[in-house]
MMTF fields as JSON, N, C-alpha, C and O atoms, coordinates in Angstrom:
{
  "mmtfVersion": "1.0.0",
  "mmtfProducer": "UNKNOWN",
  "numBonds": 447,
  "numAtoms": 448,
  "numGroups": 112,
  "numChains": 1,
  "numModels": 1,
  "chainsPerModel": [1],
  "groupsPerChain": [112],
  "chainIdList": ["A"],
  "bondAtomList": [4, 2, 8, 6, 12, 10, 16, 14, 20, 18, 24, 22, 28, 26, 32, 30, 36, 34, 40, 38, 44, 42, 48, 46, 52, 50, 56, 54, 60, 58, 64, 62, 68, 66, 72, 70, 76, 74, 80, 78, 84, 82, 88, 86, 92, 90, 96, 94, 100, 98, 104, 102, 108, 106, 112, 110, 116, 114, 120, 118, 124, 122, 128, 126, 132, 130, 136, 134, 140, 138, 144, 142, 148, 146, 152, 150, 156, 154, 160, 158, 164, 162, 168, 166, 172, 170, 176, 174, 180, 178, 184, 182, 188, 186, 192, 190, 196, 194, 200, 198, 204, 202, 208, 206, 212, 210, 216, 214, 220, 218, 224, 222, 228, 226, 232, 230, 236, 234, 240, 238, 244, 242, 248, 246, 252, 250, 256, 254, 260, 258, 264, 262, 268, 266, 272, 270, 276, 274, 280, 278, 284, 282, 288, 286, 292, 290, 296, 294, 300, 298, 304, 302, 308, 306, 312, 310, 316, 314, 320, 318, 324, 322, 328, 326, 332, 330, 336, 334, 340, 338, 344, 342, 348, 346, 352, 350, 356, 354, 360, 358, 364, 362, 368, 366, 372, 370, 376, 374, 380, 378, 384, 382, 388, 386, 392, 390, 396, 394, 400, 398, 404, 402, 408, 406, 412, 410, 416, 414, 420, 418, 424, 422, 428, 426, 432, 430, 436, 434, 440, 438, 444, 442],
  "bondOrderList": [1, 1, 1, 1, 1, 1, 1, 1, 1, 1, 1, 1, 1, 1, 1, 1, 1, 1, 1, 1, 1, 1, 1, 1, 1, 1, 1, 1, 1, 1, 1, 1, 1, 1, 1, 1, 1, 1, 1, 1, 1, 1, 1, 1, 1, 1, 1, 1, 1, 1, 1, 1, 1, 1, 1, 1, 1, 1, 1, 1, 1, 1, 1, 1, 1, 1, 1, 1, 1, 1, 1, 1, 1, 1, 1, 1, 1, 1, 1, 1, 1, 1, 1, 1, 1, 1, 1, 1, 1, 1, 1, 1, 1, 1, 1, 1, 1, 1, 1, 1, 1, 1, 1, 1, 1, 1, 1, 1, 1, 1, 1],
  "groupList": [{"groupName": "UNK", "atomNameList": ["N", "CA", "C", "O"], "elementList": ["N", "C", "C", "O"], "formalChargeList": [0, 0, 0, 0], "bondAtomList": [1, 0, 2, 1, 3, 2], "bondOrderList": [1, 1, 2], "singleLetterCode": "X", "chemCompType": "L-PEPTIDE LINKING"}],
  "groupTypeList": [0, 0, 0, 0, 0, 0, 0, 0, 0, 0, 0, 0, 0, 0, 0, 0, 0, 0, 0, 0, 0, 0, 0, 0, 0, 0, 0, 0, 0, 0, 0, 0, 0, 0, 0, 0, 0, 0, 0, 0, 0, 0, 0, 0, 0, 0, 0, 0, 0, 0, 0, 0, 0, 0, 0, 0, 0, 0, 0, 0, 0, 0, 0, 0, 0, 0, 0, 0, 0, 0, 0, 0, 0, 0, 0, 0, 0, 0, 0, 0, 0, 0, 0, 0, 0, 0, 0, 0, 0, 0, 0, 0, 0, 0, 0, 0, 0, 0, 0, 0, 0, 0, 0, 0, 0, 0, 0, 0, 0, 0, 0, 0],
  "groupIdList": [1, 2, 3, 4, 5, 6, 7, 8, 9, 10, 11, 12, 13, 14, 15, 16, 17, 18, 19, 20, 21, 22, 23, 24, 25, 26, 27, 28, 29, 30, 31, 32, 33, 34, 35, 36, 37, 38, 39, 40, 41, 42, 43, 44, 45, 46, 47, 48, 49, 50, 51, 52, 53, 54, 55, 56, 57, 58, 59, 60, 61, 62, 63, 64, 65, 66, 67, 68, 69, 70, 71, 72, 73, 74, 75, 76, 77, 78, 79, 80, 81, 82, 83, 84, 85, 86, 87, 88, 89, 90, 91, 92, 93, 94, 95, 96, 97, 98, 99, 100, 101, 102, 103, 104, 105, 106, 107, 108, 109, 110, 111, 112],
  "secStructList": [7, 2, 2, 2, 2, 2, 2, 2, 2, 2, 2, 2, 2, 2, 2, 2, 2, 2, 2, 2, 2, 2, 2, 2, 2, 6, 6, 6, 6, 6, 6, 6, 6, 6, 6, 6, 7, 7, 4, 4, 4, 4, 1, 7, 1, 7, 7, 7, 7, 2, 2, 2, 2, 2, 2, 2, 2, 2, 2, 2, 2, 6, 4, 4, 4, 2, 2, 2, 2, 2, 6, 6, 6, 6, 6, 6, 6, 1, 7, 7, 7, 2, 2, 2, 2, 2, 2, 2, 2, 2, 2, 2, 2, 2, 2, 2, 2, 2, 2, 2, 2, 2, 2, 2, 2, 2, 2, 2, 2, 2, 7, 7],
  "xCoordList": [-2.217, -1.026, -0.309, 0.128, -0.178, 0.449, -0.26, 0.514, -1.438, -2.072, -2.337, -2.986, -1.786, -1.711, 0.014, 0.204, 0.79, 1.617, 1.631, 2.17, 1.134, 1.338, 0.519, 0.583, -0.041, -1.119, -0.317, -0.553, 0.488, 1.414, 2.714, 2.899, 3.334, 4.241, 3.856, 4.35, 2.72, 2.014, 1.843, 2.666, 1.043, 1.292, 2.524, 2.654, 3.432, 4.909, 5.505, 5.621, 5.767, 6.398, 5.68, 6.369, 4.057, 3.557, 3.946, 4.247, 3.916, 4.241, 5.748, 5.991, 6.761, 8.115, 8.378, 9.076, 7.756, 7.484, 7.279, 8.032, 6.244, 5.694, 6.429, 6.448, 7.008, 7.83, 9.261, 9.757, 9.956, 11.136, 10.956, 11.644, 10.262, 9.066, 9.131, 9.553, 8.947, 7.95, 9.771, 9.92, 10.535, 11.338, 12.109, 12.412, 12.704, 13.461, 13.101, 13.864, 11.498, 10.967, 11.727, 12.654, 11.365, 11.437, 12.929, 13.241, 13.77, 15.114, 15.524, 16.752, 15.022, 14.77, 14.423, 15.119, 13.22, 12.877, 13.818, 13.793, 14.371, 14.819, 16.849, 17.628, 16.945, 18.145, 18.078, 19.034, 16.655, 16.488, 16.245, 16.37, 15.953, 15.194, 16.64, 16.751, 17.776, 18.949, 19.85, 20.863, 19.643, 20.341, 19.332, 19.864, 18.374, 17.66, 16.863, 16.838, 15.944, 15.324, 13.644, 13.298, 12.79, 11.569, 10.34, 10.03, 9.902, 8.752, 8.227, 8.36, 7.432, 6.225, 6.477, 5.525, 7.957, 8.483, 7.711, 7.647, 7.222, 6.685, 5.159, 4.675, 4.301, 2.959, 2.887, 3.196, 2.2, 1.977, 0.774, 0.078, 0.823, -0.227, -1.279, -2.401, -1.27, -2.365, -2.931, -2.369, -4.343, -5.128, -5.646, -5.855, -5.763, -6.868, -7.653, -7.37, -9.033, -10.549, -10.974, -10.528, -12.213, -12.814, -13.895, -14.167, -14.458, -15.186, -14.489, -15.145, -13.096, -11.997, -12.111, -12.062, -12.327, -12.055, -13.394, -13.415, -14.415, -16.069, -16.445, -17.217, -15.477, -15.628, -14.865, -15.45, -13.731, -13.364, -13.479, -13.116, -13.788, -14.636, -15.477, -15.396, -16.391, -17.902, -17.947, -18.614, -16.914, -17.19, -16.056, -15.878, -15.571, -14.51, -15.535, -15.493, -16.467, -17.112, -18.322, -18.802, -18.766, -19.749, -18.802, -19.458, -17.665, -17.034, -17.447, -18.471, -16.825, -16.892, -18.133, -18.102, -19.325, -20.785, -20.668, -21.048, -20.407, -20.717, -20.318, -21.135, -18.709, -17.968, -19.056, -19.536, -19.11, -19.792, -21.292, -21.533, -22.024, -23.274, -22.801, -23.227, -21.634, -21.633, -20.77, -20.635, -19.976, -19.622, -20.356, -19.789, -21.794, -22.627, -23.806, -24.402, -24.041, -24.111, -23.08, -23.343, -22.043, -21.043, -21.344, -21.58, -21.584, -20.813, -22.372, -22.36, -23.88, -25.009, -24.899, -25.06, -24.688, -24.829, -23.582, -23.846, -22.357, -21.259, -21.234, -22.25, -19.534, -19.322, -18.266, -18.141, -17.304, -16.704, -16.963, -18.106, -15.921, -16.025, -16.295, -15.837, -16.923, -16.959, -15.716, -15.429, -14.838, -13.513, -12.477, -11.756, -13.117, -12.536, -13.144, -12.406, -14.545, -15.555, -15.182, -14.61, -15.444, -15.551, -14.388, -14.246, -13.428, -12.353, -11.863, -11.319, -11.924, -11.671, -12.438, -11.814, -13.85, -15.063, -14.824, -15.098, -14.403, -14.103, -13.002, -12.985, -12.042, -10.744, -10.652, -9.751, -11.265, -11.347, -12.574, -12.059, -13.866, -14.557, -13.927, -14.242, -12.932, -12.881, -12.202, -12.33, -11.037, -9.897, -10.775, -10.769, -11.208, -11.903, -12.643, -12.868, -13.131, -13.875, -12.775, -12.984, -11.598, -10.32, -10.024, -10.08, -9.723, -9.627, -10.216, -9.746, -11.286, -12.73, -12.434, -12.199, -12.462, -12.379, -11.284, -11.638, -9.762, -9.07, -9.038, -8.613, -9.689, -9.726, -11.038, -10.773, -11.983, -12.887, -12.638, -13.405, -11.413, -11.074, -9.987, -10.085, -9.346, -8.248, -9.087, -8.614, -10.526, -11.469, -12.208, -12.564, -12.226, -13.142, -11.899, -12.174, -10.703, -9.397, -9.323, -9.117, -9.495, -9.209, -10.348, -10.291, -11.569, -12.391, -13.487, -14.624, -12.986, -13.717, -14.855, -15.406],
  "yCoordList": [31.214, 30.426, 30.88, 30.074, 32.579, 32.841, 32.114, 31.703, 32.077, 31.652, 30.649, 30.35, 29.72, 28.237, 28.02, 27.417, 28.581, 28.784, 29.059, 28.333, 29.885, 30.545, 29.578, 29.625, 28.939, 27.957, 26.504, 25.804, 26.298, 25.71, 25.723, 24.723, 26.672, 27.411, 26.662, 25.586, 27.555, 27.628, 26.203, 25.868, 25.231, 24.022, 23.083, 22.268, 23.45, 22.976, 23.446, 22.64, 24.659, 25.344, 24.678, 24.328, 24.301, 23.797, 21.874, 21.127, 21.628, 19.927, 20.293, 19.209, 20.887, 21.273, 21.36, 20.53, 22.492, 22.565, 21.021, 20.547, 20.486, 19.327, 17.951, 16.989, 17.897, 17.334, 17.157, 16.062, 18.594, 18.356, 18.422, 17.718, 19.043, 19.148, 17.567, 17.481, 16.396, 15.435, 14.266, 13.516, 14.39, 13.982, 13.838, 12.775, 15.76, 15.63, 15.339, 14.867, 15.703, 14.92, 13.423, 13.233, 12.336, 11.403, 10.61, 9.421, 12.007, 11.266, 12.035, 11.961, 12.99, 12.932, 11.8, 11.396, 11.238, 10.423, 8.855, 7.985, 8.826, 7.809, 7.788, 6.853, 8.697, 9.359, 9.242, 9.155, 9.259, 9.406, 7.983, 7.464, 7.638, 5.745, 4.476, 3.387, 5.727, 4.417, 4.884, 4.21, 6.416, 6.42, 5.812, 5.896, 5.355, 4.706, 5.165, 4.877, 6.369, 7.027, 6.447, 6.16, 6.365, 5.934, 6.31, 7.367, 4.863, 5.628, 6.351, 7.358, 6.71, 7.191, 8.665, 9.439, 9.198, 10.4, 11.248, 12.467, 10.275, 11.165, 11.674, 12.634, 10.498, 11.458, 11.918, 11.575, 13.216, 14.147, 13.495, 12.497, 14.747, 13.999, 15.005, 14.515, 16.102, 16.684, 16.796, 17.241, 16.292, 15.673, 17.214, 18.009, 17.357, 18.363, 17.259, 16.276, 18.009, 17.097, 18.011, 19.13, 17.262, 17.87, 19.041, 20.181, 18.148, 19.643, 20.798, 21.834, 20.8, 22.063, 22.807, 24.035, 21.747, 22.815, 22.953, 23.83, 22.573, 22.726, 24.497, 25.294, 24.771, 25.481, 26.617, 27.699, 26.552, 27.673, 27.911, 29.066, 27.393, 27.266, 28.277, 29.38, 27.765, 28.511, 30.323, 31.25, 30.315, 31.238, 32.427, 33.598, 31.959, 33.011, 33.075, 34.166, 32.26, 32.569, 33.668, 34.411, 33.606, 34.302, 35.643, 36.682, 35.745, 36.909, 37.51, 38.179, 37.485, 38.018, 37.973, 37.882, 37.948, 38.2, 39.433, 40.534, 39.415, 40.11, 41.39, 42.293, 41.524, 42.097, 43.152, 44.278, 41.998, 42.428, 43.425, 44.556, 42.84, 43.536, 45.104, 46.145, 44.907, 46.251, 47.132, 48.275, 46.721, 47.718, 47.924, 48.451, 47.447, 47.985, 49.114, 49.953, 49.085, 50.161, 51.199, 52.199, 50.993, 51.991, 52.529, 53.668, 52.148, 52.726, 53.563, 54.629, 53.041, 53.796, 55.002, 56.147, 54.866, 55.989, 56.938, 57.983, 56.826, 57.424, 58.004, 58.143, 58.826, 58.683, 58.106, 58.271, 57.5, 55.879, 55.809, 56.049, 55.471, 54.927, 53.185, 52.632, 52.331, 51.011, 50.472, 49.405, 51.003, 50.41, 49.733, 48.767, 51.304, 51.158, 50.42, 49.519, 50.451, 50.019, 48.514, 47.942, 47.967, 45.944, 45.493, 44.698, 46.07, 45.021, 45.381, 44.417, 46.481, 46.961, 46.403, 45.599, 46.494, 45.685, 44.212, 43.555, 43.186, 42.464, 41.547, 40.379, 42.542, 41.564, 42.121, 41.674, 42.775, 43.43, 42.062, 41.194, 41.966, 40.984, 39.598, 38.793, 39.136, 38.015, 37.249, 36.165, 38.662, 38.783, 38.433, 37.285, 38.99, 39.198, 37.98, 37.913, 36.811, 36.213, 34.661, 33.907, 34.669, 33.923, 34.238, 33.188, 35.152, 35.435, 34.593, 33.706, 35.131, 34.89, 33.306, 32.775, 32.403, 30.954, 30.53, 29.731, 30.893, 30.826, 30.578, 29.595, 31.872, 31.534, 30.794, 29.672, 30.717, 29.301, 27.926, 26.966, 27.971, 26.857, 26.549, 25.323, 26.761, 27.02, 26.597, 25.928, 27.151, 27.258, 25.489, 24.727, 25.362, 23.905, 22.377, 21.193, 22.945, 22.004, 21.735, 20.579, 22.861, 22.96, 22.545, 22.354, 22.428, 21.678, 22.868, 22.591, 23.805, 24.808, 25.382, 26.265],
  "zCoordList": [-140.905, -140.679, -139.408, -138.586, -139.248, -138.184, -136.543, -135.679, -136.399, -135.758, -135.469, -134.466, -136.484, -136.037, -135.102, -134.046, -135.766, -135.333, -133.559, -132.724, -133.399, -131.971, -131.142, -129.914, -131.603, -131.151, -130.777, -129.793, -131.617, -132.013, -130.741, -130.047, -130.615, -130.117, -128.654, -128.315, -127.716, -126.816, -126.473, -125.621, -126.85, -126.904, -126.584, -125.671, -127.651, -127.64, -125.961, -125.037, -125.893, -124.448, -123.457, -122.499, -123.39, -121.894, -122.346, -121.416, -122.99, -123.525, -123.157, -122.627, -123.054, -122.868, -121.456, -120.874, -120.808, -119.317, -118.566, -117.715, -119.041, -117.882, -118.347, -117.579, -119.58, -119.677, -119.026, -118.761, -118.767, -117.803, -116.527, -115.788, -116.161, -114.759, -114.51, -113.357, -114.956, -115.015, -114.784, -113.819, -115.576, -115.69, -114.659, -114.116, -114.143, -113.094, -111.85, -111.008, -111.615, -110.33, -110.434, -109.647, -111.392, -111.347, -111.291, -111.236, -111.339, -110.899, -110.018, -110.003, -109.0, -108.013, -107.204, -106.273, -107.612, -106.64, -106.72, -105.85, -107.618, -107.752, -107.196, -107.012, -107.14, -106.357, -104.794, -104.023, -104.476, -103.314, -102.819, -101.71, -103.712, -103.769, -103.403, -102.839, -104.329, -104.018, -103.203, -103.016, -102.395, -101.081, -100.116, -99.009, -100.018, -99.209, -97.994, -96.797, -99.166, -98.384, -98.782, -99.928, -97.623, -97.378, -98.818, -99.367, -99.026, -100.21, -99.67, -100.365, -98.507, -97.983, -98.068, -97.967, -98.284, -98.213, -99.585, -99.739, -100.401, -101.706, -101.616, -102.217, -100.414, -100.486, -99.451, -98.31, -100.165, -98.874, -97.954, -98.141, -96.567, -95.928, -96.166, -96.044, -96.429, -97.304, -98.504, -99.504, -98.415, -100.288, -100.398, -99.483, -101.562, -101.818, -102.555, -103.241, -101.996, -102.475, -103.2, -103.452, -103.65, -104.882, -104.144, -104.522, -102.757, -102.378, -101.867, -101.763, -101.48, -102.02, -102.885, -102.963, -103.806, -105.241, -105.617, -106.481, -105.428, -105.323, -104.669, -105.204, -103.157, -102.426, -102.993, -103.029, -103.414, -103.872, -105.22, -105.443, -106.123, -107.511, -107.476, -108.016, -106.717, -106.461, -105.887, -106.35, -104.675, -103.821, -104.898, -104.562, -105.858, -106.684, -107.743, -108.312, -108.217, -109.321, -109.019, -109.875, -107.432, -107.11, -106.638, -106.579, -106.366, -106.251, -107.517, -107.375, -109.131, -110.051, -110.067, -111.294, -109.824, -110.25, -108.977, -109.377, -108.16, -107.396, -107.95, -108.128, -108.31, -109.083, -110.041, -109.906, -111.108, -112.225, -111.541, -111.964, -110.622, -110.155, -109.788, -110.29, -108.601, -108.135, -108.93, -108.496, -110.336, -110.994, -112.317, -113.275, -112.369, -112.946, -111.975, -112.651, -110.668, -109.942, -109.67, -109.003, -110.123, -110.22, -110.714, -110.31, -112.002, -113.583, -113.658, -114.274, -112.963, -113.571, -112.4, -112.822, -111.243, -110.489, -110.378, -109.783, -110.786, -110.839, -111.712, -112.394, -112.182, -113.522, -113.634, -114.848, -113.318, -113.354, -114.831, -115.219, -115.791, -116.527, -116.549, -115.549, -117.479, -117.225, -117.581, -117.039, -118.438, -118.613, -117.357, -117.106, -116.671, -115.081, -114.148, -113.75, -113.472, -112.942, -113.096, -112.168, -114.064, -114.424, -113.961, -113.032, -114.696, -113.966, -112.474, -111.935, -111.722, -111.026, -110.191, -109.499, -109.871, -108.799, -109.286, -108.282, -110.444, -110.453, -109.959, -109.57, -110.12, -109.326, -107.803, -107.093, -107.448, -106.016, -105.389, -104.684, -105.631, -105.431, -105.543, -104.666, -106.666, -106.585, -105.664, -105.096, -105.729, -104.392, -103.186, -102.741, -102.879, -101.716, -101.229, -100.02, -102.183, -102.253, -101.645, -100.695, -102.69, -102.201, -100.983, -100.342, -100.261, -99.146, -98.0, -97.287, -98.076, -97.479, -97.402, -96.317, -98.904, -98.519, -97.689, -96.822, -97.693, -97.021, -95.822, -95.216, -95.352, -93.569, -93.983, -93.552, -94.406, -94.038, -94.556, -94.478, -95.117, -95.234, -94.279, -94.226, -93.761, -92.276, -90.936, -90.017, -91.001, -90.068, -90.248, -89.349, -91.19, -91.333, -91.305, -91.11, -91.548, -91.409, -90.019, -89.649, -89.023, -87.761, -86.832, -85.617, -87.791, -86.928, -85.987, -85.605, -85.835, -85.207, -85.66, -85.003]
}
């Protein structure tokens, strides 16, 4: 029961969130609509595409493998505990990996 609950809870708070989220945008925009400011003001001129999220999907998922590989060469040639080792070569790789898309995604915007 407790567990439906929290399940429950969790649910409720993000249905709560995007609900007033969702709302006050929309009288925002409509505030803005009857001082007589321009529709075009609401879309941006930058889309994110799907091969965006294709590109950095991929290159963060191959971070954590990478992760996972070299803190299992840690953990056999060290003495590194693995407690330490996994998450540690993991969020260091994945980091690293976000990074990395960043400037190549900056780099492929710019055309260079």
């Amino acid at each position: 029961m407790e567990d439906f609950l929290i399940v429950l809870v969790i649910f409720g708070t993000l249905f709560g969130i995007m609900y007033v989220y969702l709302t006050v945008r929309n009288k925002e925009r409509l505030a803005l609509i009857e001082k007589g400011a321009d529709a075009k003001l609401f879309k941006s001129e930058t889309k994110y595409s799907w091969k965006n999220f294709a590109l950095s999907s991929g290159m963060f998922l191959v971070g954590v493998a990478l992760g996972v590989i070299v803190a299992g060469i840690i953990e056999a040639t060290t003495t590194i505990d693995n407690e330490v080792a996994y998450p540690s070569m993991i969020f260091l790789f994945a980091g690293l990996s976000l990074i990395f898309y960043f400037f190549l995604a900056r780099k492929l915007k710019n055309g260079k």
